[in-house]
N, C-alpha and C positions, 0 to 999 in steps of 0.2 A: 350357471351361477356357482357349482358345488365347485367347477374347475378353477372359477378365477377365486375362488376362497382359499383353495389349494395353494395354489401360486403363491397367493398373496400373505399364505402363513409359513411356505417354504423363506420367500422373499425376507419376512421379520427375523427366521431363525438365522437366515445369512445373516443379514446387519449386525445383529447379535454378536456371532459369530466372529466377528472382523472386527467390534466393539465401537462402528459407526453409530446405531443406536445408544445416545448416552441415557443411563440412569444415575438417579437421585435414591442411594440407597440411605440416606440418613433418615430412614422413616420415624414420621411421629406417632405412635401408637395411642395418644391421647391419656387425658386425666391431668387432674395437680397434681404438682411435685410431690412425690411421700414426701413425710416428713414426720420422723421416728417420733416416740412419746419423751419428752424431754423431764428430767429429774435437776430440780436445781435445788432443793430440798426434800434429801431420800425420808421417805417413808419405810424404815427395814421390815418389812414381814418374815424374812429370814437372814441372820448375820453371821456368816463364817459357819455355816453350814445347823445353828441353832435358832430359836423361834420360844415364843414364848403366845404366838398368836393360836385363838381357835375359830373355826368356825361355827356360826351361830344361824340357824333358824327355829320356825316358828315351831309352836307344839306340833308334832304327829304333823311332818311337813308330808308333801306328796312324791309319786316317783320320779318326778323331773327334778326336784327340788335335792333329794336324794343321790340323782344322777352328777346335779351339780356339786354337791357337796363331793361324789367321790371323785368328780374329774378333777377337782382343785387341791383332793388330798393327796392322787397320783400324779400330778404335773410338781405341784413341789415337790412330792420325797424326786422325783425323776431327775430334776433341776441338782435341788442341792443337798437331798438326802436326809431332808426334815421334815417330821408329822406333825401333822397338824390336828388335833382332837375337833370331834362335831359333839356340840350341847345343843342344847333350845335355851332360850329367851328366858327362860324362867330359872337358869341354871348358870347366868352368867353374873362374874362377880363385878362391882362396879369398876376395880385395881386392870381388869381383862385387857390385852388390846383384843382384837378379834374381827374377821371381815364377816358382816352381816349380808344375810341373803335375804331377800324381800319383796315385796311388791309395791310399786311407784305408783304418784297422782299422775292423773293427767297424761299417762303415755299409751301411746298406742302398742297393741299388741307384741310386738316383736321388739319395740325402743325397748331402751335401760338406760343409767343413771351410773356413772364410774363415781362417787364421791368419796374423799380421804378426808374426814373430819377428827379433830384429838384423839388421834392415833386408830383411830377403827377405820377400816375400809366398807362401806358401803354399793351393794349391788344390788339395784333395785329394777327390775322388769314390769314393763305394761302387763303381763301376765308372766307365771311360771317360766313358761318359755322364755320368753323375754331376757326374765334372770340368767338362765342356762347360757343365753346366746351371750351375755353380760360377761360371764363366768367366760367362755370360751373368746372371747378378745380378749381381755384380760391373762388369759393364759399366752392367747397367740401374740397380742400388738405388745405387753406390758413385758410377757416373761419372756418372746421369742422363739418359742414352740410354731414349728409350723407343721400343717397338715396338709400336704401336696397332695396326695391318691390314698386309697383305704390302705395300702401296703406300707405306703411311706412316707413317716413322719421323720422332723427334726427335731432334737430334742437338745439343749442347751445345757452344759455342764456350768454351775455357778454355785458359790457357796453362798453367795448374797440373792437378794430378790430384794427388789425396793418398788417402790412407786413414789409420785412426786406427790408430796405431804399436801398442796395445795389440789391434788387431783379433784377436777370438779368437771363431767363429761358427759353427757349425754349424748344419745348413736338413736335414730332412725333411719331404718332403711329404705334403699329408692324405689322398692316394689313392694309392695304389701304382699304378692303371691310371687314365690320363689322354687321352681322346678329345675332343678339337671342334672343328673346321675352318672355316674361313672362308671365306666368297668368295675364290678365289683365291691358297687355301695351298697351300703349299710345304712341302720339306724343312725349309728354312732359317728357316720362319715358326713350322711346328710346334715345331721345336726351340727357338726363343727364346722360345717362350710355353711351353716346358717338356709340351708335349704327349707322349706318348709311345705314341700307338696311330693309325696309317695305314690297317689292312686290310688295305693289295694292296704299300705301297712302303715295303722294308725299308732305308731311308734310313742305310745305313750310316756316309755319312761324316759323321752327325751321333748316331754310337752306336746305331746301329739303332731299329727300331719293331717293337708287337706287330701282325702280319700273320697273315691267316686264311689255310688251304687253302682252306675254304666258308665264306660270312657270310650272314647274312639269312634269306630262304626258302633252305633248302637241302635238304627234306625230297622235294621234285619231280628233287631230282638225288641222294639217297639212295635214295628209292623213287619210280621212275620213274611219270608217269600210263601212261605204254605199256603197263604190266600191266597197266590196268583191266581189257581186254577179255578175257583168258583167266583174271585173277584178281579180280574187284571184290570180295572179301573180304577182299585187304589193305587195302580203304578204307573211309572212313566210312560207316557206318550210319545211315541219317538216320531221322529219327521217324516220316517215311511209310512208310519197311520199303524202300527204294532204298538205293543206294550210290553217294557222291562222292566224287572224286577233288581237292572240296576240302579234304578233311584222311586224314589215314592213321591205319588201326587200328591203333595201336602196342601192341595185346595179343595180335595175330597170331601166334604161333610163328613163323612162315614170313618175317614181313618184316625182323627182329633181321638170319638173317644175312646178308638181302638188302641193305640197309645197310651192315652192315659189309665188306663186298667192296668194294662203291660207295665207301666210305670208303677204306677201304687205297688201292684205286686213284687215288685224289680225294689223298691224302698222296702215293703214288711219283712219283704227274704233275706235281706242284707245283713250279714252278722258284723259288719262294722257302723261303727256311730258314725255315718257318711251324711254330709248337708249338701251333696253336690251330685246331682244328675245331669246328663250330657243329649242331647239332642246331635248325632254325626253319622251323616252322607256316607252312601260306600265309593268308593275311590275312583271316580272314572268324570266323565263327561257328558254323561248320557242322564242328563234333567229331563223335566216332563216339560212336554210342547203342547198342554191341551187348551183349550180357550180360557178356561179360569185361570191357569197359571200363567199363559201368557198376557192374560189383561192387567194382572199384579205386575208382570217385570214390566209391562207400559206404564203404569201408572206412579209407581214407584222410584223408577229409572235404575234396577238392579233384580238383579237373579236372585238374589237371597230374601225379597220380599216376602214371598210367600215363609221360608223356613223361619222368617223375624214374627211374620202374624201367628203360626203354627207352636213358636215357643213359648211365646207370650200368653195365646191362648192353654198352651200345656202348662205353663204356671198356673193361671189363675184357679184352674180345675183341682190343681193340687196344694195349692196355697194355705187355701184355709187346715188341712187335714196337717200338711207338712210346713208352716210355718216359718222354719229358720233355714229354710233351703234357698240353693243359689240354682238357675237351669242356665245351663251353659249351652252352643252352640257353634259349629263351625264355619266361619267364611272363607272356604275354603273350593279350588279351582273358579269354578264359575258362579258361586255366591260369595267371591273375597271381599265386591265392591259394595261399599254401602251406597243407603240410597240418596237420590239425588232430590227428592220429596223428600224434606228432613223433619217433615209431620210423622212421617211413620218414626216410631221412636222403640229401643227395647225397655222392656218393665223396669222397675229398679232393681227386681231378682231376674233379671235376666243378662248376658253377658256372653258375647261376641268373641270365640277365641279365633284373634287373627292370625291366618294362614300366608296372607301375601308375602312373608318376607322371600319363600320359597322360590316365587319368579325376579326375586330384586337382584340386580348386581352387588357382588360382596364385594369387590373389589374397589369401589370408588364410593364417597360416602350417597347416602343415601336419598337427602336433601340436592343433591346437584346433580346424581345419575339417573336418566331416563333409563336406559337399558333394562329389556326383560328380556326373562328366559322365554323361549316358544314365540318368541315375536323376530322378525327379518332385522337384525342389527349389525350395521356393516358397520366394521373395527372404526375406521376412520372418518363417518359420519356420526356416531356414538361418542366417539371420543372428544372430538370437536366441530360436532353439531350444539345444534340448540337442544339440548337437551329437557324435559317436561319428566318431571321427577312425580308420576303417575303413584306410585307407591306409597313416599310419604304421605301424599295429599290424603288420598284415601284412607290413613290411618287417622289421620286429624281430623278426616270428616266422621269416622265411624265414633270418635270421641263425643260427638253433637248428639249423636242419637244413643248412645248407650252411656248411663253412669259410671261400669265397672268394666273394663275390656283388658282381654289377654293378648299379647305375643306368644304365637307357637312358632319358634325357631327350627331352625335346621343349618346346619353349618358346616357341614361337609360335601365332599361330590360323591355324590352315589355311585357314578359311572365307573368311578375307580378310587375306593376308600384310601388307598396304600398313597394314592397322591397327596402333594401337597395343596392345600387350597387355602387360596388367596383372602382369609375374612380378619387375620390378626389388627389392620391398620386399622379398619372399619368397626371394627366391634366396639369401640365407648361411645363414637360420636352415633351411631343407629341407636343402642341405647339409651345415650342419654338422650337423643332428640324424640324418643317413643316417653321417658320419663316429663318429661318437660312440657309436652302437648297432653298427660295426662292418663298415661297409660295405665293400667294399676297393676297387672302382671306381667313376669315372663316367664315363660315355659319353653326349655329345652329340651328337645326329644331324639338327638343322635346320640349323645354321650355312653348309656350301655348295652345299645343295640349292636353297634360299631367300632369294627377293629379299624381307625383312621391314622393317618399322618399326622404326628402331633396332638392326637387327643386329649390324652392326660392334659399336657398343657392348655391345652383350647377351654376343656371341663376347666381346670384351674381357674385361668380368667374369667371366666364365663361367671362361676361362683361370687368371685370377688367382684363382679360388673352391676351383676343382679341386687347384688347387699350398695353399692355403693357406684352409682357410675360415673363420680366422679374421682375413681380411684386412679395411681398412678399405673398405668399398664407395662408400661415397659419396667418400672420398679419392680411388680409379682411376675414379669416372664424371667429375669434373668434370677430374680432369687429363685423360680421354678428352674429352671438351668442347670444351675450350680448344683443343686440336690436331684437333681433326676441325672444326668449325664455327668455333673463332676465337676470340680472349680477351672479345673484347665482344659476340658472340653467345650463345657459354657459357652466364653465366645466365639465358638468358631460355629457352633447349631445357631448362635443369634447371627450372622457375617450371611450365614444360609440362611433363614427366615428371612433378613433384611434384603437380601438379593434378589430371591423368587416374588419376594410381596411388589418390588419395585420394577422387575421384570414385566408382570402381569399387570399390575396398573399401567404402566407405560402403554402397551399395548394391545390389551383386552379385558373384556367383562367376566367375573368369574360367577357362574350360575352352577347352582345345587347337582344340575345332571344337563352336564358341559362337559367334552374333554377340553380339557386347558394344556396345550402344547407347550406356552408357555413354561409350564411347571416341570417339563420335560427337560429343557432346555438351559443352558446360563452361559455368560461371559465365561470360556475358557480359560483364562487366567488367573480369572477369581476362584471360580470354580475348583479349578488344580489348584491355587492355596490354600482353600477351605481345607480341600480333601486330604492334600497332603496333612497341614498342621494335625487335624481330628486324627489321621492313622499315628502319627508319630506320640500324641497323645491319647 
């Protein structure tokens, strides 16, 4: 088999090669059309380089509120070299114009309010936050300040700033929980890309972030490998009839309260204001095989049944003491699938962070490709077989039994970061089809682990997908372009993204840890014009 795959992928590069194989490089990278803030009656907040506006909040505002006031007194003077003074409410004169900073009815935490009423600007957030993030489109859609990577922003030379006098806007975002980091993010970066989940740094004077007491593996510091030796029946069972302490028997009686202690204490110790504990598996395939755990994944019709009863029971124990807490869990390798008994249900404070995108095809959207990683998928069977889009399903069905569930992404190939990988066409339509079935987060986690191919760009979208996914993509890659590589370089990096994306779709699945030969390879022709034009510029 390995040899007729061989063959059969030397075969592809020939065609290639000869340009027998045609491709469709006009790829659609999905979203509406942008389409700029339009001013058909300016609102001046700054004119010919002067201003008569100030900023206004409440008494003794807080440090996000602070934050925002100074990012909007440094984006103007930046802009067009005018100050703008911060008063409070109780200091302003009726004659004032002034943009008011504030807190909104009715909006969810992270929405805001753009409204220009007789001459005052208005920025009003579901919380602080909110405002801030109000404050930060405002700077970026209105004044045209963009924030590509923590290094590198653009910054607009203009003596005028205007907004359209009838400005009347409000922004919810399409995920309520928003994770992806960058090489080299920050407070300051997370926050202007609207991110709003850190982990460990409750970045207060940018309205805080969601921070874990435990994240990741946390089941080796819930139940410790230390009791193997007087208890190996809290751990897995493995199918030779031994026991590992690479996974824990979560149908033990004995190890619920052993946990939940380990947890209380894992929340009293925590020096951050953290609502969010993690329940997560150590990284392999080796679950327990004992009779109670296997009567769950019969009963149930999934491997994760026992870790769905084991969380929900580790809520309730801590519920009353911890109240506004959320317990998170991983479905993750062999407990990705939820269950096929959709009686079993998780708590309302309980929440599923979904792991499966990991075996999905990135290359072809995710609704129409059956193809997984670790499963026999021959090119030309996959591609135009019947395809049973296992993936999706499974995420829509984990939506029935949990109120609140995450996307944990990954988006690169492991196997060789430096490559390129094939996920730019596919990223709004997997998105939005996770937003629309109900998803409530997504969390990124190669962004600042990983020195990749095109990262920065990939983080870029990834940001602006999370806030909005029904943004225009191909609009933020070539503005990403133009300021990362240069106006006359630009297109010939997009000429190359659009050639590799449609190379690989053509003729193969692009998985997290795959080599893709594809990516290797291109039309000669095209290829040598890309390269040529890029050296010459």
């Amino acid at each position: 088999m390995a040899t007729i795959k061989a063959i059969f992928s030397l075969f592809e590069v020939l065609l290639f090669a000869v340009g027998i194989i045609p491709l469709n490089t006009n790829i659609d990278y999905g979203g509406n059309d942008y389409i700029a803030p339009e001013i058909t009656t300016p609102m001046y907040i700054v004119e010919n380089g002067e201003t008569d506006y100030v900023i206004v909040t409440e008494e003794n505002p807080d440090e996000c509120i602070l934050t925002a006031v100074d990012e909007l007194q440094t984006y103007i003077e930046k802009i067009s070299g005018a100050e703008l003074d911060h008063i409070t409410e109780s200091e302003l004169a009726d004659s004032q114009n002034a943009i008011i900073l504030g807190i909104g009815e009715n909006l969810d935490a992270d929405a805001f309010t753009l409204k220009a009423d007789s001459g005052n600007l208005y920025i009003s957030g579901g919380s602080n936050r909110g405002t801030l993030y109000g404050v930060y489109t405002l700077i970026e859609e209105h004044f045209g300040v963009r924030w590509f990577t923590p290094t590198l922003e653009v910054v607009p030379e203009n003596k005028d700033i205007a907004v359209d006098a009838n400005l009347d806007r409000t922004v919810v975002p399409s995920f309520s929980v928003r994770r992806n980091d960058t090489q080299g993010t920050n407070d300051a970066h997370r926050a202007r890309t609207k991110m709003n989940v850190s982990f460990w740094n409750e970045a207060e004077a940018y309205g805080g972030a969601l921070t874990y007491v435990l994240w990741d593996v946390t089941l080796d510091v819930l139940v410790p490998d230390s009791l193997f030796s007087e208890h190996p029946e809290y751990f897995a069972l493995q199918p030779d009839g031994t026991r590992s302490t690479d996974h824990v028997c979560l149908s033990h009686p004995d190890v619920l309260p052993i946990a939940v202690e380990n947890g209380r204490k894992a929340i009293l110790e925590c020096e951050r204001d953290s609502k969010y504990i993690h329940i997560g598996q150590k990284d392999n395939m080796n679950y327990c095989r004992c009779e109670s755990c296997e009567a769950l994944y019969e009963k149930y019709g999934t491997v994760c049944a026992p870790t769905i009863i084991f969380t929900n029971n580790f809520a309730d124990a801590l519920d009353d003491e911890f109240p506004d807490f959320m317990f998170t869990f991983y479905a993750y390798n062999e407990t990705d699938r939820p269950p096929t008994d959709l009686s079993l249900r998780c708590n309302e404070n309980v929440a599923p962070v979904l792991c499966g995108l990991h075996k999905a095809c990135r290359s072809h959207p995710i609704t129409e490709c059956g193809a997984m990683d670790g499963i026999e998928n021959e090119t030309f069977d996959m591609l135009y077989g019947d395809p049973n889009p296992q993936i999706a399903e499974d995420f829509a069905n984990w939506v029935k039994v949990a109120d609140t569930t995450y996307i944990y992404d990954y988006t690169i190939n492991f196997l060789n970061t430096a490559q390129f990988f094939s996920n730019f066409e596919t990223m709004q339509s997997t998105m939005k089809y996770m937003h629309d079935i109900g998803i409530t987060g997504y969390i990124y986690n190669c962004g600042d682990g990983h020195y990749a191919a095109f990262n920065e760009l990939r983080n870029y979208l990834l940001c602006k997908l999370q806030w909005d996914v029904d943004c225009d993509v191909e609009y933020h890659m070539n503005d990403f372009l133009k300021a990362f590589y240069g106006e006359e370089a630009a297109p010939y990096i997009k000429e190359y993204i659009d050639l590799q994306t449609a190379q690989t779709k053509a003729t193969a699945h692009a998985f997290d840890f795959d080599w893709h030969y594809q990516a290797a390879s291109a039309h000669p022709i095209r290829l040598q014009r890309a390269t040529f034009s890029l050296t010459l510029h």
